[in-house]
VEXGU-260193 format. One record per residue (C-alpha): x, y negated, z negated. Coordinates in steps of 0.2 Angstrom, whole numbers, plus 5000, padded with zeros to 4 digits. Layout:
XYZ ...
//
This chain:
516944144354 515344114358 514643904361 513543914343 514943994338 516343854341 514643724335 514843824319 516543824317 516543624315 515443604302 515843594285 515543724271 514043644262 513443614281 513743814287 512843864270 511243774274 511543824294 511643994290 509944054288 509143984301 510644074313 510244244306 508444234307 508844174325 510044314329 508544424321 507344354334 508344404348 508844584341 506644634337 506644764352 508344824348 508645004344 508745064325 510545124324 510945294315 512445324309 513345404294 514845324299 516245224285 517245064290 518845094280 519944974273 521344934287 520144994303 518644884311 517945044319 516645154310 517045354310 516645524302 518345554292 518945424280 520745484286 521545384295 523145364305 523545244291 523745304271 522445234260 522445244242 520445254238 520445174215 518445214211 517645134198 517945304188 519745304191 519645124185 518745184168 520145314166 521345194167 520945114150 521144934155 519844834155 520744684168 521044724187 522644644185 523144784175 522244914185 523244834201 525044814193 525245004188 524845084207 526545144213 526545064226 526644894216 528644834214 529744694214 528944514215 527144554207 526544424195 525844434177 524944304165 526044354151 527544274161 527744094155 528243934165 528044024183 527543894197 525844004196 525644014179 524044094174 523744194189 524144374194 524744454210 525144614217 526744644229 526444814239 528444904245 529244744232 528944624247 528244484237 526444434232 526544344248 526644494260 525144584251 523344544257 522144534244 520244544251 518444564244 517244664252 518544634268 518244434267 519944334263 519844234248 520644064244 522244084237 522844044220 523143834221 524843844214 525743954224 527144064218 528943984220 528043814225 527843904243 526944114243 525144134246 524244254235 522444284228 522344284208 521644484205 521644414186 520044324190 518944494198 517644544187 517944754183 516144804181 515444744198 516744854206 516245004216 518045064223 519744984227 520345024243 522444984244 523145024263 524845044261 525345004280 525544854289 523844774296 524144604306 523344694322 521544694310 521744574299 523044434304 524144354291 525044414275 524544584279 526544624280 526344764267 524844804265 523044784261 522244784244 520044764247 519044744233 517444834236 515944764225 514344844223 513244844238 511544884227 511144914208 509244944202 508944934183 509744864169 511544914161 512244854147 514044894141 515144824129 517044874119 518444794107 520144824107 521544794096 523344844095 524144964083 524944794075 523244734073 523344574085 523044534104 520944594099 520044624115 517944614118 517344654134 515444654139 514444654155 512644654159 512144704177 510144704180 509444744200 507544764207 507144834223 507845004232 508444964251 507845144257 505845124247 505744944249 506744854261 507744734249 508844754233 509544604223 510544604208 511544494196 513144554185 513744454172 515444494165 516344424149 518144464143 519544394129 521044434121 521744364109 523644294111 525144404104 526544304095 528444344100 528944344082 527644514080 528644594089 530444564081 531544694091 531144584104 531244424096 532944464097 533944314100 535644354091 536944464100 538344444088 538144614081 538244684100 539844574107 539044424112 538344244106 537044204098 535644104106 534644064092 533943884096 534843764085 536343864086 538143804095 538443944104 536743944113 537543774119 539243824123 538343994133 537343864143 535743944136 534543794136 533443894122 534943894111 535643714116 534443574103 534443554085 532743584073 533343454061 534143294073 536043264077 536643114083 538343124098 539343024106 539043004126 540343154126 539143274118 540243274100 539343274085 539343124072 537743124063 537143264055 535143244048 534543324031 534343504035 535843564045 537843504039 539443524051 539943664043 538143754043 538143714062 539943764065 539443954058 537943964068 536843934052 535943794057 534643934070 532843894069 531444004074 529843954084 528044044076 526943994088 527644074106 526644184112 527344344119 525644374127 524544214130 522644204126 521544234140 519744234144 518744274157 516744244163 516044314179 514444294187 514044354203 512644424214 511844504229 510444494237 510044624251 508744614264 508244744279 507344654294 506544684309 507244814323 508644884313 509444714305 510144694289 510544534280 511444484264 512044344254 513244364241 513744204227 514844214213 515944104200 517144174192 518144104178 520144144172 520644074158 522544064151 523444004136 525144014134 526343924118 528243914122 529843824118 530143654110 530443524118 532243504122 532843344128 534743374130 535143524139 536943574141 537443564157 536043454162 536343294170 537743204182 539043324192 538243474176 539543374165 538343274154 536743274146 535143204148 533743264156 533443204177 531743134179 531143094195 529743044204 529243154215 527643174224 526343174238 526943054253 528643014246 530543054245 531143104229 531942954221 532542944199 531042884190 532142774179 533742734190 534742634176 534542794165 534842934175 535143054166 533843004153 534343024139 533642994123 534542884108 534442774091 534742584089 536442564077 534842494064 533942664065 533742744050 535242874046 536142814060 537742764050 538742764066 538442554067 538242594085 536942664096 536942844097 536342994108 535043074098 535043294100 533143354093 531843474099 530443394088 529843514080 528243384070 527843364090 527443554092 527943684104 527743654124 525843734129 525043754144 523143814147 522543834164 520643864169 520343934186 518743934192 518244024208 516944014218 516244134233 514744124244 514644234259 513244294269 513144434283 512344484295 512144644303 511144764316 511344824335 510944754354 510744864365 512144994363 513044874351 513344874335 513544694329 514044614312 514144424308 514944344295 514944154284 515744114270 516643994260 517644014244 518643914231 520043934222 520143794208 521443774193 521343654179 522843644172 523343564153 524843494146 525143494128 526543424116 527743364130 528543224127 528443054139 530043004139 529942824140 528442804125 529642914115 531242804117 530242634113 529542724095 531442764092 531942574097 530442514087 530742644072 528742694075 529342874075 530542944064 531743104066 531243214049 529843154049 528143094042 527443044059 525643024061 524643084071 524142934081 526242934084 526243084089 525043084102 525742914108 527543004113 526743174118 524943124125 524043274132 523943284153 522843374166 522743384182 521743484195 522343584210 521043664222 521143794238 519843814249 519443924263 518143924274 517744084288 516544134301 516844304309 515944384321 516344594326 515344724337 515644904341 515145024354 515445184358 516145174377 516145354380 515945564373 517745634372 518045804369 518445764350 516845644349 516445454355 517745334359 517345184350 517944984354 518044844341 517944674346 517744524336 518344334333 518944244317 518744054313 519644014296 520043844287 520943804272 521343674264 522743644249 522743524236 524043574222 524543414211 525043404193 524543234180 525243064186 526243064171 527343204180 527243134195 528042974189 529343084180 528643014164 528543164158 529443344164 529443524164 530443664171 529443704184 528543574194 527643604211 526443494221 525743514240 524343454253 524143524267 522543584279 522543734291 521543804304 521743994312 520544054325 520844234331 520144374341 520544544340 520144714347 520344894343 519945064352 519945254343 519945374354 519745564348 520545634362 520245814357 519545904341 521445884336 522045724342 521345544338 522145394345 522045204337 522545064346 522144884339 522844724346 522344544336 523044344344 523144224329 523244024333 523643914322 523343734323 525043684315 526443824317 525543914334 525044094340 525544244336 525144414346 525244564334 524844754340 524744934332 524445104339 524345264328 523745454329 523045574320 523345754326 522645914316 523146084324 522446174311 520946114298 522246144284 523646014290 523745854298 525145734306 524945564306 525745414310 525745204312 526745084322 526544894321 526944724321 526644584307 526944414303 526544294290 525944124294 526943964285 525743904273 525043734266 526443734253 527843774267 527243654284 526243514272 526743384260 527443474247 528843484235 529543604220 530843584208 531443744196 532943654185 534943694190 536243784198 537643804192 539543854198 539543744213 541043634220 540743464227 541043524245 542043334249 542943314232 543343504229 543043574247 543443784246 543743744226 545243634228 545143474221 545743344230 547243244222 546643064223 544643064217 543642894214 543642794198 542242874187 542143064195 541743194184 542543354189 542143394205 542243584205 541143624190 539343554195 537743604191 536543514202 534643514201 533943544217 532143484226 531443614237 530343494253 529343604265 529643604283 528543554295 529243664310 529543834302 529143984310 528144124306 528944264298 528844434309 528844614303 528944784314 528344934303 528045134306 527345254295 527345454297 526445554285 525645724284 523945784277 523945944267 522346044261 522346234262 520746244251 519446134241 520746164227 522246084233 522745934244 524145824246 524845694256 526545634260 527045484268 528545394275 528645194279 529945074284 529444894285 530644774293 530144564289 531344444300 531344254301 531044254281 530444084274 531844064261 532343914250 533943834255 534543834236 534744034237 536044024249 537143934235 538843834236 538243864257 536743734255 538143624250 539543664263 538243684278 537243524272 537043444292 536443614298 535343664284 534443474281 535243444264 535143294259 536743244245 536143104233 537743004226 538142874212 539342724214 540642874209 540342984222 539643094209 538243224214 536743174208 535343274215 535043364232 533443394242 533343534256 531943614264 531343784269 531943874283 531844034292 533444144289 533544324281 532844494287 532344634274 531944834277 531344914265 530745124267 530245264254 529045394253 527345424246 526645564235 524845584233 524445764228 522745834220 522246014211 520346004207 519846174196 518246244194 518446304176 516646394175 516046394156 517646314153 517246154162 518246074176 519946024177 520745884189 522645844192 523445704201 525345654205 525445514214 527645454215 528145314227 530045324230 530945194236 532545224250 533145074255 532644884250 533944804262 534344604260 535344544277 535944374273 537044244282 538344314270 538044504275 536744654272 536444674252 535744874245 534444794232 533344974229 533844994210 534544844205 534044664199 533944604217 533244484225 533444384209 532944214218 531144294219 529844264209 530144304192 531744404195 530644564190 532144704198 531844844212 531645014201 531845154214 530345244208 528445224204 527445374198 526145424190 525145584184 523345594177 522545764170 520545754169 519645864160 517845874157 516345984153 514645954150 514245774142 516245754137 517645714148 519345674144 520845594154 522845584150 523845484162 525645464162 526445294170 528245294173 529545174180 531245234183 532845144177 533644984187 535344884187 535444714181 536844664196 536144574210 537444574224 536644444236 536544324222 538544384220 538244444203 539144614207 539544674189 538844684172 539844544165 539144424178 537644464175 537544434156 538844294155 537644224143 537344334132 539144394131 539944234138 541944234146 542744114134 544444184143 544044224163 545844344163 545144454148 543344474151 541844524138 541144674144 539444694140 538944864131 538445004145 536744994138 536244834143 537044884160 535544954165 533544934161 533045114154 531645204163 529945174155 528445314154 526945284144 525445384140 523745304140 522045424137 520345384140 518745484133 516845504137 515345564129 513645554138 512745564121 511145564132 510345504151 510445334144 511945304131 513845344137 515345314122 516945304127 518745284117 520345264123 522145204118 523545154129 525345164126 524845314114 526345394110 527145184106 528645194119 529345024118 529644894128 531644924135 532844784136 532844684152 534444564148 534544494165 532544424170 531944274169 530144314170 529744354150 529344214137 530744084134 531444124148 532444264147 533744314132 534944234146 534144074139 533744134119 532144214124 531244384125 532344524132 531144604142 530244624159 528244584156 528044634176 528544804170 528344834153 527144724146 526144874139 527744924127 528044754123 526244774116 526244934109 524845044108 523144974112 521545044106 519845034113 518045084109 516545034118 514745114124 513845084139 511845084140 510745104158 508945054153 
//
C-alpha cells in the first residue's frame, strides 16, 4: 500500500469524504498524458480481471432486471430467497422474535447467512446490527431498492482469493445502474386473494446527460414500497393450535395441556389464576372455573399476531458520473435506504412451565446482562421472579399471598417495530498509466436499526401496582396504569464500515488464446459494532426471548493478486491469491486456481479449486452476549452425573436429573477463523443459439466452525473446565444459570449439482419463446461433531441454526416466456422438495422426538407416535405469472399473480422460525423461510410504468 495510501487509511469517514475529491483530481493530474484505454472487456462477479467471455472457470447465475420483473415480486428479499441455490439458514422478516428481527438474508449451499457475501456494485456493505444468533454477519437484502437494479450477479463458488471474508459459499453482487437519462415513472398495488397484506410500490428515476455525447450522466431514483400486515387468525388452517383431533395435546394458550407439553404459548391463563409455589391452582378468576380449565375450555385466542408483519420501505439513491482528462473516469454514488418492520406476537407470559431454578419452578430469570459486565440476577432475592398478590388483594381468598398465572391480555400482545436505515457513499475512480489499468475506490456505509418495544411488562413497576392494588387482574386499568407496568422502550444499534481499495490490471503478455492479464490490488476496511437493546432490558427490568447486545471495532487490511492466462484458444488458466490481516484474530492466506478448457466451440469443461475462511466478527471477539431462553433434558453433571442421582443430595435440591437451564452465550476473544476448501467441476453445453446448458458439481468443506457451547447439550455441562462454562449455584447447589462462550469445534461438507439449461425459440409470426430449468440438488450436507458425523441433507438438521428452517434436498425452478409484438407473458414454477423433521445431531432421531410436544410421551415405555404425515414436510411448487403490454414507446402495463393456482402453505411441526414460535410452542405450523408464499395465498399485482 502506497504512503497516501496508509495517510488515507487513518482518517475517519467524514474526513475520507471531504479528502476524496482532492485525491482524484490529484491522481487525474498525474494520469493527463496517459493513453485512452479501449476495451470491451467485462469484470464479472467472483474475478478482478476484465475479459471477452463472461464465462468463467466459476458458475455464475446472471438475475437481470427483466428476470427480476418476471419474478412477480416486488422485494429483492423475495427475488433472493427463491434462487435454488438459497437453502437452510436463510432469513425472512415474516419470522418473528429472531435475534435479527426485521432483516433478511440469503444462505447460498444451506451454509448460513454468515457464509454468503452480500456486495453492491462489488463494495461490501455494513452488516445488519443485530446479527443473526447474536454472532453471524449478513447484509439486510430487504433494504435494496428493486428499480435501481440493473442485474444480480450470484457466484455460486467459493471467493476468499478475491474478495476475503464470508465469501465461504458464494457471492451475491448487486449491480445498480451505471447511467439513466430521462424520467420514468412506475407504480403497482397488490393484494391477496383473502383481500389483506395490500401492497403499493412506486419509483421515480429522472437522469441528464449521456457519458458517450456529453461526458457526464447523473441520476436520482426514489423508491417507495408497503404491505400491509397479514393476521395469523386469516389464515385458520394455520392458526391451528389444537391437535386433539390428530393424537396430541392441545396448545391453545390458556389451556393445561399446553402447560403440561411444556409449550410456553400454551402455559398462561387469559382470565388470572392464582397457585401455590408448587404451581397448583387455588384461585380461579371470573372467566375460566376448575372444571373449565381441567377440559381444556378455558383456551383463548390472540387477534392481533401477525402471520406476516407490516413493512415499509423508502429508498433514495444517486449517481453522478464524470469522464476527465486522458481517459479517467470518476464517480460518486450516495444513497439512504429505509426497512421498516412491524411485527404483533404473543402475550405476555410471566410463568412459563419449566422456567426457573434446576426447570422445576416457575418464574421468569431476569438478568442483568450487558456491555462491560458478567451476567449477574437482576433481582437476587427473587430469582426466579415471579409475580404474586398480597393475601389483601382483591379476589385473593387464599388469606395468603399467592403466585399470580396471567398473560394480561388489557396490556396488549408483545410488538416489536424495527427501523433500519442505511446509508452508502462511495466514490471511484478509474483510468490507465501507462500500460495499467487502474481503479481506486472510497467509501463508507452504515447499517443502523431502531428498534421499539411495545407492551412488555417491567417486572418490578408491575409487581409494586399488584402490592399497591393500582392494577387490577380483570380489569378496568387505565391507560396511564398501563403504560406505567408496560412502558414503551428503544434503543439503537449501528454498523459501520469504512473501505478504501485500490486495483490495477495489465496485460503482461500475447498468448496463443489472447493477453495474459494480472490483477493487483489492496483493501483497507474498518468496522465498527454497536448492537444494544433499552436500559430497561439491560437491567433485566424488562425481558424477551431473545436478547443480544455487542461492541466491538475491527480492522482488515488485505492485498491480493490474480493472473488469467488463455493459454491456447482452448485452454484459460485463473490463478488468484489474496493475504487478509486482521487487527484482533490475525492473517489469513487464501488461494484459488481454476481453468476453462473448450475443445470444441459447442462444449466447455470447467473447473475451481480454493480455500476460504471466515473471520470471527465484532459479535464473536468483542464485548458481546446473547441469551435465547432454555434447554431442556439436562442432568446436573455433580448431583446426577451419567443420569444417576446421587443417594445423599443437599437440603433444598430440586431434582437434579430433570433441569432445564437458561444459558448466556459470551463471545471469545481468541477464536479462530473458520477455514473452508471447496472445488467445483462443471461443463458448458451449447450446440446452437437454441440451446444451452450448464451443469455443475461443488463440495464445500468449512472446518474450525464458530459454534455455541449450548448445541453441544448435556456435554457443555459434563466438559464445563474444558469448554469455559461457567455453573451458577444457589445455597442448594441448585443450577441456576450457566454462561459459556464460543468456540471453534465442528466441520461441515456439503456437495450437489447445479442445473441451468435454456431453449430460446424464434417463433416467426408466432412470437418468440423462452424456456429455463434451473434444479440445485443437494448430495450431502455432513455435520461432524465431537459426538460423530451427522447426514442432514433432507432433514430438520442443523436445528441449532438460525431459525431451524430444514435442509430440503432440492431447489428448482422452471420459467416459460413468451412474447410477441407489445405483449409478453411469463409462467414460473418454484418448487421445494419434501424434508424430515428428525435432526440427528440434536439426537432427535425419530418422529416422536421430534414432536414430543405436540404429541407428548405421557408414558416413556408406550410411546405416542406422531401421524406419518407430520413425519415429513410435503414438497412445495407454486405457480406465479407475470404479463406485459407495451401499449406504446412510452406506457408499459403489467399484471401478475403469485401463488396462482393457491398451493398452501404445508405443515412444518418441528421449526421454530414461524410466528409464535412454532406449533411445538402453540404457534404457526409452518416454515416462512420456505413457504411464506402459501402461507399467503395467491397474490395479485397490477401496475404501469411511464418513460417520459
Amino acid at each position: 500500500m502506497s504512503s497516501s495510501l496508509r495517510s488515507l487509511a487513518k482518517w475517519r469517514p467524514a474526513q475520507l469524504v471531504v479528502a476524496l475529491p482532492i485525491w482524484l483530481i490529484h491522481g487525474v493530474a498525474i494520469a493527463q498524458d496517459a493513453p485512452v484505454a479501449q476495451s470491451q472487456t467485462v469484470t464479472v462477479t467472483g474475478s478482478n480481471v476484465r475479459r471477452t467471455d463472461s464465462e468463467t472457470p466459476s458458475p455464475v447465475e446472471v438475475i437481470t432486471s427483466q428476470d427480476i420483473k418476471n419474478s412477480g415480486y416486488t422485494s429483492i428479499g423475495d427475488v433472493l430467497h427463491n434462487i435454488t441455490a438459497n437453502n437452510m439458514g436463510s432469513l425472512s422478516q415474516s419470522a418473528p422474535s429472531a435475534f435479527a428481527a426485521g432483516g433478511s438474508g440469503v444462505a447460498l449451499r444451506g451454509l448460513t447467512v454468515g457464509a454468503t457475501l452480500v456486495l453492491i456494485d462489488g463494495h461490501r456493505m455494513a452488516s445488519y446490527p443485530m446479527p443473526d444468533d447474536g454472532e453471524r454477519d449478513f447484509v439486510d437484502i430487504s433494504s435494496i431498492p428493486i428499480d435501481a437494479i440493473e442485474r444480480i450477479e450470484v457466484l455460486k463458488d467459493g471467493a476468499s482469493a478475491v474478495y476475503g471474508s464470508d465469501a465461504i459459499a458464494g457471492v451475491v453482487n448487486v449491480i445498480l445502474k451505471k447511467q439513466f437519462t430521462g424520467v420514468t415513472l412506475s407504480a403497482e398495488t397488490g393484494i391477496s386473494s383473502h383481500g389483506d397484506g395490500a401492497t403499493q410500490h412506486a419509483s421515480i428515476t429522472a437522469g441528464v446527460g449521456d457519458l458517450t455525447k456529453d461526458g457526464q450522466n447523473a441520476y436520482i431514483s426514489l423508491e417507495g414500497r408497503h404491505a400491509n400486515s397479514i393476521l395469523l387468525r386469516k389464515r385458520p388452517y394455520l392458526a391451528r393450535t389444537d391437535w386433539r383431533p390428530y393424537g396430541g395435546a392441545d396448545l391453545t394458550q390458556g389451556t393445561d395441556s399446553g402447560s403440561v407439553s411444556g409449550a410456553s404459548s400454551g402455559a398462561g391463563s387469559g382470565t388470572g389464576v392464582l397457585t401455590d409455589s408448587s404451581g397448583n391452582p387455588l384461585v380461579y378468576y371470573p372467566g375460566c372455573t376448575a372444571t373449565q380449565a381441567a377440559a381444556d375450555q378455558c383456551g383463548y385466542r390472540n387477534p392481533y399476531q401477525t402471520m406476516s408483519p407490516s413493512t415499509t420501505n423508502l429508498d433514495l439513491l444517486g449517481r453522478y458520473t464524470k469522464k476527465l482528462a486522458g481517459g479517467w473516469e470518476a464517480n460518486f454514488q450516495g444513497s439512504m435506504l429505509r426497512s421498516e418492520a412491524h411485527q404483533v406476537g404473543l402475550y405476555n407470559n410471566a410463568a412459563a412451565t419449566g422456567v426457573g431454578i434446576g426447570g422445576n419452578g416457575g418464574g421468569l430469570n431476569l438478568f442483568h446482562f450487558g456491555p462491560g459486565a458478567a451476567p449477574t440476577p437482576a433481582f437476587p432475592d427473587s430469582f426466579p421472579f415471579v409475580l404474586t398478590v398480597p393475601a389483601t388483594y382483591p379476589g385473593n381468598t387464599t388469606g395468603d399471598t399467592a403466585n399470580l398465572l396471567y398473560d394480561f391480555p388489557d396490556i396488549g400482545p408483545l410488538e416489536q417495530t424495527t427501523v433500519t436505515t442505511s446509508y452508502r457513499a462511495v466514490a471511484e475512480l478509474a483510468g490507465s498509466i501507462g500500460d495499467w489499468d487502474l481503479n481506486a475506490s472510497v467509501g463508507w456505509t452504515r447499517a443502523a436499526t431502531n428498534a421499539a418495544f411495545h407492551h412488555y411488562i417491567d417486572f418490578p413497576a408491575l409487581q409494586d401496582a399488584l402490592n399497591s392494588g393500582s392494577y387490577m387482574v380483570g380489569g378496568p386499568n387505565s391507560a396511564a396504569e398501563l403504560a406505567t407496568v408496560a412502558p414503551n422502550a428503544s434503543s439503537t444499534s449501528t454498523n459501520d464500515l469504512t473501505f478504501v481499495s485500490v486495483r490495477g490490471s495489465n496485460t503482461l503478455a500475447e498468448l496463443a488464446g489472447g493477453p495474459m492479464g494480472l490483477s493487483i490490488g489492496a483493501d483497507f476496511t474498518h468496522r465498527q459494532l454497536k448492537e444494544l437493546f433499552p436500559p430497561s432490558f439491560v437491567n433485566g427490568s424488562q425481558a424477551i426471548g431473545i436478547y443480544s447486545f455487542a461492541e466491538g471495532k475491527q480492522t482488515v487490511s488485505a492485498a491480493y493478486a490474480e493472473l488469467v492466462a488463455p493459454v491456447t484458444k482452448q485452454l484459460e488458466l485463473d490463478v488468484a491469491g489474496r493475504v487478509d490481516h486482521y487487527d484482533n484474530t490475525g492473517t489469513s492466506a487464501t488461494p484459488k486456481a481454476g481453468f476453462k478448457f473448450t475443445p470444441v466451440r459447442e462444449f466447455t469443461l470447467r473447473g475451481t479449486f480454493s480455500k476460504g475462511f471466515r473471520a470471527p466478527n465484532p459479535a464473536e471477539v468483542g464485548d458481546a452476549g446473547s441469551t435465547s431462553g432454555f434447554v431442556g433434558n439436562l442432568q446436573d453433571p455433580v448431583y446426577c452425573p451419567k443420569g444417576v442421582p446421587l443417594e445423599t443430595l443437599p437440603d433444598g435440591m430440586l431434582d437434579p436429573c430433570h433441569i432445564a437451564l437458561q444459558e448466556l452465550q459470551l463471545s471469545a476473544p481468541h477464536l479462530k477463523p473458520e477455514k473452508s476448501t471447496s472445488f467445483t467441476l462443471g461443463t458448458i453445453f451449447e450446440p446452437n443459439k437454441t440451446y444451452s446448458a450448464t451443469l455443475d458439481y461443488y463440495h464445500i468443506t468449512i472446518r474450525n466452525q464458530i459454534i455455541s457451547v449450548g448445541q453441544l447439550g448435556q456435554t457443555g455441562l459434563d466438559d464445563a473446565a474444558a469448554l469455559g462454562t461457567i455453573i451458577y449455584r444457589d445455597s442448594s447447589q441448585n443450577i441456576l444459570y450457566d454462561t459459556y462462550p464460543f468456540i471453534n469445534a465442528n466441520t461441515t461438507t456439503t456437495s450437489g449439482l447445479d442445473l441451468d439449461a435454456i431453449a430460446r425459440y424464434d417463433l416467426h409470426e408466432a412470437g418468440h419463446l423462452k424456456a429455463e430449468l434451473q434444479v440445485s440438488y443437494m448430495l450431502q450436507y455432513d455435520l461432524t461433531t465431537a459426538s460423530g458425523k451427522f447426514h442432514l441433507a433432507g432433514t430438520h438438521g442443523p436445528a441449532f441454526v438460525s431459525e431451524d428452517t430444514g435442509t430440503p434436498r432440492t431447489r428448482g425452478a422452471f420459467t416459460l416466456t413468451w412474447g410477441k409484438g407489445p405483449f409478453e407473458i411469463a409462467g414460473t414454477l418454484n418448487y421445494i422438495s419434501h424434508y424430515g423433521v428428525t435432526d440427528p445431531s440434536e439426537q432427535i432421531y425419530t418422529c416422536a422426538d421430534a414432536l414430543g410436544s405436540v404429541f407428548p410421551q405421557a408414558d416413556p415405555a408406550h410411546p405416542v407416535q406422531p401421524p406419518s404425515r407430520f413425519c415429513h414436510v410435503p414438497s412445495f411448487t407454486e405457480l406465479n405469472v407475470v404479463a406485459r403490454y407495451e401499449w406504446d414507446e412510452h406506457l408499459q402495463l403489467h399484471a401478475g399473480v403469485t401463488n396462482l393456482l393457491n398451493k398452501k402453505a404445508p405443515y412444518d411441526l418441528q421449526t421454530f422460525g414461524s410466528p409464535g414460535n412454532g406449533a411445538e410452542q402453540g404457534g404457526a405450523p409452518y416454515n416462512p423461510s420456505y413457504h411464506q408464499d402459501g402461507a399467503v395465498g395467491p397474490m395479485f399485482t397490477i401496475g404501469a410504468t411511464y418513460t417520459f
